[in-house]
N, C-alpha and C positions, 0 to 999 in steps of 0.2 A: 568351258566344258563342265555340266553337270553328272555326268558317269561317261561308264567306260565299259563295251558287251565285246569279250574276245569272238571272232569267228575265226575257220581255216584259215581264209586267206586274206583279213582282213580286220577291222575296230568298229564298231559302230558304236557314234557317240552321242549323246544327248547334248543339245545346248541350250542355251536362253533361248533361243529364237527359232529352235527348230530339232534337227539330227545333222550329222555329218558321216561321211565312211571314210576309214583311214585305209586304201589298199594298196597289202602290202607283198603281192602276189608274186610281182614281178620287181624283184628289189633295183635294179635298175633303173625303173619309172615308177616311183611311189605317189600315189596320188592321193589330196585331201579334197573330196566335196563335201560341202555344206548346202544345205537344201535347209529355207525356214519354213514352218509348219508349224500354226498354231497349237492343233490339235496335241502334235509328238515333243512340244516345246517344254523342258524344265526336270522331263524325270531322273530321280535322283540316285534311284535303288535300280537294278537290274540282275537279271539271272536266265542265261539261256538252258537250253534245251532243243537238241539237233539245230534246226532252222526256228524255230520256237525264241522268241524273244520273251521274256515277262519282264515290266518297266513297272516301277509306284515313286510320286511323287509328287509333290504338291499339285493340286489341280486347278484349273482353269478358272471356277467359285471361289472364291475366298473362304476361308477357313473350311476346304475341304480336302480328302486327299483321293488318291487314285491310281488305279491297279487298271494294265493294259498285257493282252498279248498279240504280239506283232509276228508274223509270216514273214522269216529274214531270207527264204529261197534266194531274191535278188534283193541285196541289201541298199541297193540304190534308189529301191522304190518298194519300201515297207509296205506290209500290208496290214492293218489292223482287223484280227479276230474277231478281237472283244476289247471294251474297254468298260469299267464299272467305277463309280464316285462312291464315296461317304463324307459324314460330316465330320471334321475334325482335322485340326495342321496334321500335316504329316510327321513323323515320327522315323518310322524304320519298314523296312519289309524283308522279310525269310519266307524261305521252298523247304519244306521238310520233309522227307522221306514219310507219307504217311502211313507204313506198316511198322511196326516197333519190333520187330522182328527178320526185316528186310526179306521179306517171302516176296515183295512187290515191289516196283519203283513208283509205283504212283504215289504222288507228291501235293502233298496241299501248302497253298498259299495264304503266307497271314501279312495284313497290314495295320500294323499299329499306329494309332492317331493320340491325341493329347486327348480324348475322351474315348479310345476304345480299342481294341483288338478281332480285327474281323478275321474271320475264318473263311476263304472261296473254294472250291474245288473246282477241279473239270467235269463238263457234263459235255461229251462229246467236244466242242468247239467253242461252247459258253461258260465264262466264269461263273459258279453257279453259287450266292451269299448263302452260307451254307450255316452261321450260327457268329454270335457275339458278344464280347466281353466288355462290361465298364466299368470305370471303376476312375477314383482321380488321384494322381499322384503327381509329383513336381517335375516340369520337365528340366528344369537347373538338376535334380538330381540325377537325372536319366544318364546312367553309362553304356550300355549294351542290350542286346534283346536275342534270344534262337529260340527254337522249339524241338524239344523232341519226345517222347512217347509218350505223345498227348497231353503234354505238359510244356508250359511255356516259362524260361528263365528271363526274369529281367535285371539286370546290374542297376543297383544305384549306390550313391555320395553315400559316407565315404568310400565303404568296401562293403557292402553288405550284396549280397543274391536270394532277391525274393523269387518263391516258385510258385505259379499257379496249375492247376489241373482242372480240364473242363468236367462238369459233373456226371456229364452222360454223351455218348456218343452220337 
C-alpha cells in the first residue's frame, strides 16, 4: 500500500500496481478489492473532498511527479477528472484553505518536487497550473512542508523552518 483516502463506508487505497477499496459497510462481510491500473498505480499523497479524491505521487516519467483528481461516487470504478505531470521527484503535497481569512473554502493545491513548488487551482473541473516556485535545496534535509496565508513553510535538518511567500497573487 502506498496511501490511504478515508470514505463513509469505506478505504481507498493506492498500490504499486494499481487502487484497491477496503469496504467496510457491512462489518459482517468486509471486503478487499484490488483492481491494477497503470495509470492510478504508486500515488503517495492523498486528500479528499466529498466524492472528490485529490492523489500526487511519483509519476509514470521518471523524474516527474503528479497530481490527479478522481470522481470516488463509486469507489470501485474511479473516475479520473483531471490528472497533470511536472518535472521533478516527488516530494510532498498539501490542500490549503485558499482564503486567509476563511470567508471561503476554496482550496488550492500545491506539489512540491526536488526542483519546485507548483501552485494548481480548480477551474471548474480542470487542475488549472496556476504559478511556481524553484529554488534547490537538500532533499536529506527535507523534514516537512504545509502552506497557509499565501506562504509556504518548509522544515528542514536539524530544526530550523524556512518560510517562503509568493510575491504577487
Amino acid at each position: 500500500m502506498k496511501s490511504i483516502a478515508p470514505l463513509s463506508d469505506a478505504f481507498f487505497l493506492f498500490t504499486d500496481s494499481g487502487y484497491a477499496v477496503h469496504d467496510v459497510s457491512d462489518t459482517a462481510n468486509v471486503t478487499l478489492t484490488e483492481t491494477a491500473d497503470s495509470l492510478l498505480k504508486g500515488f503517495t499523497a492523498t486528500d479528499t473532498d466529498g466524492d472528490t479524491l485529490y492523489a500526487a505521487g511519483p509519476d509514470v516519467t521518471p523524474a516527474s511527479s503528479r497530481l490527479a483528481m478522481l470522481n470516488l461516487a463509486n469507489p470501485g470504478t474511479p473516475a479520473v477528472i483531471d490528472t497533470v505531470s511536472v518535472q521533478g521527484e516527488f516530494v510532498a503535497f498539501h490542500r490549503a484553505i485558499k482564503d486567509e481569512f476563511f470567508t471561503s473554502d476554496e482550496r488550492e493545491n500545491f506539489l512540491l518536487t526536488d526542483r519546485s513548488l507548483s501552485l494548481f487551482r480548480l477551474d471548474g473541473s480542470e487542475l488549472k497550473y496556476t504559478r511556481y516556485a524553484v529554488w534547490s535545496y537538500s532533499l536529506a534535509d527535507y523534514r516537512g512542508f504545509m502552506t497557509w496565508n499565501q506562504r509556504f513553510y518548509m522544515g528542514t535538518a536539524p530544526n530550523a523552518l524556512e518560510i517562503y511567500r509568493w510575491l504577487n497573487n
